[in-house]
C-alpha positions as a printed Julia matrix, in Angstrom:
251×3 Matrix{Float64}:
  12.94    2.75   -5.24
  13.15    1.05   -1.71
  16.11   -0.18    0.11
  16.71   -0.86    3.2
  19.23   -2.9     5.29
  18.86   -4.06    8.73
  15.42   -2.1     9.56
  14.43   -2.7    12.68
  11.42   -1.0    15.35
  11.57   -2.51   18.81
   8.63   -1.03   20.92
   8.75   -0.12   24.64
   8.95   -3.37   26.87
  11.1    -5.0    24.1
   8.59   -6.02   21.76
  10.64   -6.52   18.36
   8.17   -5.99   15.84
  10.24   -5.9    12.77
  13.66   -7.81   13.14
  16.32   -6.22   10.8
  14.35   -6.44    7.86
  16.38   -6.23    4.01
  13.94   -5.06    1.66
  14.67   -4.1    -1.8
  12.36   -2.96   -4.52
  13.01   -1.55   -8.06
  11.74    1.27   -9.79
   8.07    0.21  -11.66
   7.58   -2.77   -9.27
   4.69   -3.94   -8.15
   5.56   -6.1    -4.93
   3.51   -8.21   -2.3
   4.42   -8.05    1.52
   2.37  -11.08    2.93
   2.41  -12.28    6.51
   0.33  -13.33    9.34
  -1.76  -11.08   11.3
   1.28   -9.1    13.46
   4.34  -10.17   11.96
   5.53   -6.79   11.39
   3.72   -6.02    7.61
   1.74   -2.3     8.51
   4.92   -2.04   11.15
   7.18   -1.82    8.46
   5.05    0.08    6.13
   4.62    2.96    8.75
   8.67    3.19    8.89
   8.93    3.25    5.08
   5.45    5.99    5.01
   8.21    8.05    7.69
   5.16    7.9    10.2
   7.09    5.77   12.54
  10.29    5.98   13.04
  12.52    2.95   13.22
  15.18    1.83   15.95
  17.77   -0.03   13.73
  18.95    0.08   10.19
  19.28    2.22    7.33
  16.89    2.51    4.33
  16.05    4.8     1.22
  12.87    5.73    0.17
  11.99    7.15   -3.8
  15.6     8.02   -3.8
  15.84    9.77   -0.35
  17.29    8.69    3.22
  14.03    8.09    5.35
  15.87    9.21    8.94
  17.67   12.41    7.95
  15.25   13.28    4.93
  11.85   12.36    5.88
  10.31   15.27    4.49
  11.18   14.59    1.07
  10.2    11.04    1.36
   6.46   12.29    2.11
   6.8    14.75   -0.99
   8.05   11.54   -3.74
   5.15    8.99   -1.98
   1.52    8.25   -1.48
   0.18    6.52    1.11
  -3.44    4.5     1.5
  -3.87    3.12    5.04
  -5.7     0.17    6.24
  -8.69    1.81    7.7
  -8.44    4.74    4.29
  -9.48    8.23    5.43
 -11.55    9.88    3.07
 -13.67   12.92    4.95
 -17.37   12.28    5.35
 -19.94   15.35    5.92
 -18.92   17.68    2.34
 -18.31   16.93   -1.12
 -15.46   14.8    -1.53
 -14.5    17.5    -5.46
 -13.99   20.05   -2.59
 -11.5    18.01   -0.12
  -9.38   17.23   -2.96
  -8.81   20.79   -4.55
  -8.04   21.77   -0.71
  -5.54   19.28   -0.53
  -4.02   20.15   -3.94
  -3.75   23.39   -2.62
  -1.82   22.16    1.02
   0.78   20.39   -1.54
   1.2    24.13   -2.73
  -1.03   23.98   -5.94
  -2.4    26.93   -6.9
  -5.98   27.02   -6.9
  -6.06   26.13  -10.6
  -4.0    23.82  -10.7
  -5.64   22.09   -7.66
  -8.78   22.02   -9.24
  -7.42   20.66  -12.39
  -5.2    18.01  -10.78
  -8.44   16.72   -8.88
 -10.05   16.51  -11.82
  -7.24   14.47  -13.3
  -7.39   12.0   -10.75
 -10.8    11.41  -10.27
 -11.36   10.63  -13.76
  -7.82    8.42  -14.04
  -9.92    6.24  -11.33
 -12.97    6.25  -12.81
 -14.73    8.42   -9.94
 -16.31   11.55  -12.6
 -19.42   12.52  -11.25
 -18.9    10.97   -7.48
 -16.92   13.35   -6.41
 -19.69   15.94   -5.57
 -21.12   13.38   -3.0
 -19.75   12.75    0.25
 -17.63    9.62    1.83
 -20.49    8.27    3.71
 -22.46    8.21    0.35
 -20.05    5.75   -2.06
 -19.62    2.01   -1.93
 -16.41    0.34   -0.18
 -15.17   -0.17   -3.61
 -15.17    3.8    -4.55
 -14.29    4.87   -1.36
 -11.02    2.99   -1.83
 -10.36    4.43   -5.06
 -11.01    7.99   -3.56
  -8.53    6.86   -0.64
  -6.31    6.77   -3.8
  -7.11    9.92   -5.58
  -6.15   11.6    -2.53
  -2.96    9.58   -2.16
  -1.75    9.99   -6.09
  -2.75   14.2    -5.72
   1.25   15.31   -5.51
   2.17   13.1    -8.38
   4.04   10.21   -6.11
   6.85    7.79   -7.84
   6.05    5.39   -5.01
   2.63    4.22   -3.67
   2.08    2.47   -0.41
  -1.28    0.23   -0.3
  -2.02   -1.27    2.93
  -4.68   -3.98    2.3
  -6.31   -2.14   -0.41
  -8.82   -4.26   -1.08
 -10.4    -5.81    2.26
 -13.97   -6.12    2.5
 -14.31   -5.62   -1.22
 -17.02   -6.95   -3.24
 -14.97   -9.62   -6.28
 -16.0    -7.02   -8.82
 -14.7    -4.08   -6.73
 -11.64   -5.68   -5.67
 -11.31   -6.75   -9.75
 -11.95   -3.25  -10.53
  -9.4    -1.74   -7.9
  -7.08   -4.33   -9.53
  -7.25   -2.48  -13.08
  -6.55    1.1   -11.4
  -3.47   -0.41   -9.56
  -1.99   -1.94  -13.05
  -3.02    1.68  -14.74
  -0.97    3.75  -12.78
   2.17    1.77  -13.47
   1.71    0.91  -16.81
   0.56    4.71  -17.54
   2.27    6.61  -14.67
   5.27    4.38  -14.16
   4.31    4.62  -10.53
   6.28    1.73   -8.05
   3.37   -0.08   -6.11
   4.29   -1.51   -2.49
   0.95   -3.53   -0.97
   0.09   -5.42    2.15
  -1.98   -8.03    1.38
  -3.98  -11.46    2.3
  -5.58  -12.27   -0.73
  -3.85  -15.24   -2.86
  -5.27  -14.21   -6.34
  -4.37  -10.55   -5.66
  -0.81  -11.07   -4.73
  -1.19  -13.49   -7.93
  -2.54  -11.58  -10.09
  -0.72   -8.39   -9.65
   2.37   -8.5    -8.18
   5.88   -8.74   -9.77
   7.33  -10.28   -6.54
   6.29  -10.92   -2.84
   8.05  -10.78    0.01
   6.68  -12.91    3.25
   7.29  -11.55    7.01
   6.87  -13.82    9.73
   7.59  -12.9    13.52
   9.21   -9.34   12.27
  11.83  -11.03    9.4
  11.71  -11.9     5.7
  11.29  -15.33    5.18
  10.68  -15.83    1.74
  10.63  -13.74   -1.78
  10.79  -14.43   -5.24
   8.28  -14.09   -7.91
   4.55  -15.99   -7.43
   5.37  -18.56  -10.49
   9.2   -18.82   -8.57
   7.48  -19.66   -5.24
   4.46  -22.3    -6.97
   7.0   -24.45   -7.88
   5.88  -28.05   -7.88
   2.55  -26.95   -8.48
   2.55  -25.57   -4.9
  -0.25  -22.68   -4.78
   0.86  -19.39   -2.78
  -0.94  -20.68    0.29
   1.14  -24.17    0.71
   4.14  -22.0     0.62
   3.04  -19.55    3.59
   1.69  -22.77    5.39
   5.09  -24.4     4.79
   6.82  -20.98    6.18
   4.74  -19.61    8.43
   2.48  -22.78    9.87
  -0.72  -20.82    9.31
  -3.17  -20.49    6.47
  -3.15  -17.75    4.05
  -6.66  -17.95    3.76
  -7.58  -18.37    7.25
  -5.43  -15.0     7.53
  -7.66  -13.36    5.16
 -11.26  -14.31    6.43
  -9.68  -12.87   10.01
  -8.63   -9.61    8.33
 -11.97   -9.33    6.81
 -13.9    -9.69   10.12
 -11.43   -7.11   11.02
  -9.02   -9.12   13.19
């Protein structure tokens, strides 16, 4: 579903932000990418969402080459950014249908495939309020409903769940394990929460300064009765929860 070999973005003034990164990720997945604040985790995500484009390497994308295909990469993925994006000011039932209808949905069918979603992630009902109106937690899974629209193979999460409540982030959780035990749908998350990379990914990769320094399973990394966060201290020097309390003060 993703590989890539040798991806690379260096920005202007020689900042290498991702360092010939080989990622690979199979079809019904659900995989971790950990790493400190700026080692090159949203970086890479914006190369594999096609919004940035890289400088070195090769990769393919839900079965498509991301430099001389990029458009059919954003048809065959869905992608929820760190900061979301659902509109605020009108009812959130009437956004959706008008995207459906931008993917080329007739108006039926646009109305019918927001229904869909919104009741797959337990929104029915919310949806004639507006963004401002919701909690964090069902503003993230509207974030969703507008990423899983076009029927994606492949979803991109970027920190899903910061600044969740336990019970949203819980609840988020369940949705995320729904849509690929239901949908078959490949899940590719940032992250900096131990029990969520624990809890619901297959494997995790870990970035440090732009390269892949460790992957495996959780239980393959824990061995010794290590926890997740002694192995990122042992990689990366740094705490993975000290990286999460910074990411949810919005560091």
């Amino acid at each position: 579903m993703i590989k890539t070999t040798g991806l690379g973005k260096t920005f202007e003034g020689g900042v290498e932000a991702v360092q010939g990164v080989d990622i690979t990720v199979e079809s019904g997945e659900i995989v971790g990418f950990l790493g400190p604040n700026g080692a090159g985790k949203t970086t890479t995500m914006r190369m594999l969402t096609t919004l940035l484009r890289p400088t070195a390497g090769t990769a393919t994308v839900a079965g498509r080459d991301l430099l001389g295909d990029a458009r059919e990469v954003r048809r065959r993925i869905g992608y929820v950014s760190q900061s979301g994006g659902i509109p605020f000011g009108t009812p959130l039932k009437d956004e959706l249908e008008l995207q459906g209808m931008l993917y080329g949905l007739g108006r039926g069918p646009a109305v019918a495939k927001a229904a869909e979603v919104v009741a797959g992630l337990g929104l029915a009902g919310l949806d004639t309020r507006s963004g401002e109106t919701l909690s964090g937690g069902q503003r993230r899974r509207f974030d969703m409903a507008f990423a899983l629209l076009h029927d994606p193979v492949l979803l991109f999460l970027d920190e899903p769940t910061t600044g969740l409540d336990p019970q949203s982030r819980a609840n988020l959780w369940d949705h995320i394990r729904t849509l690929r035990a239901e949908k078959g749908i490949t899940v590719f998350l940032t992250t900096h929460y131990l029990d969520e990379a624990d809890a619901l990914c297959d494997r995790v990769l870990i970035i440090d300064h732009g390269r892949i320094v460790a992957e495996g399973a959780p239980a393959e990394l824990k061995t010794g009765g290590r926890t997740l966060d002694d192995v990122f201290l042992d990689i990366t020097g740094r705490s993975l929860r000290e990286e999460s309390e910074l990411s949810g003060k919005g560091a």
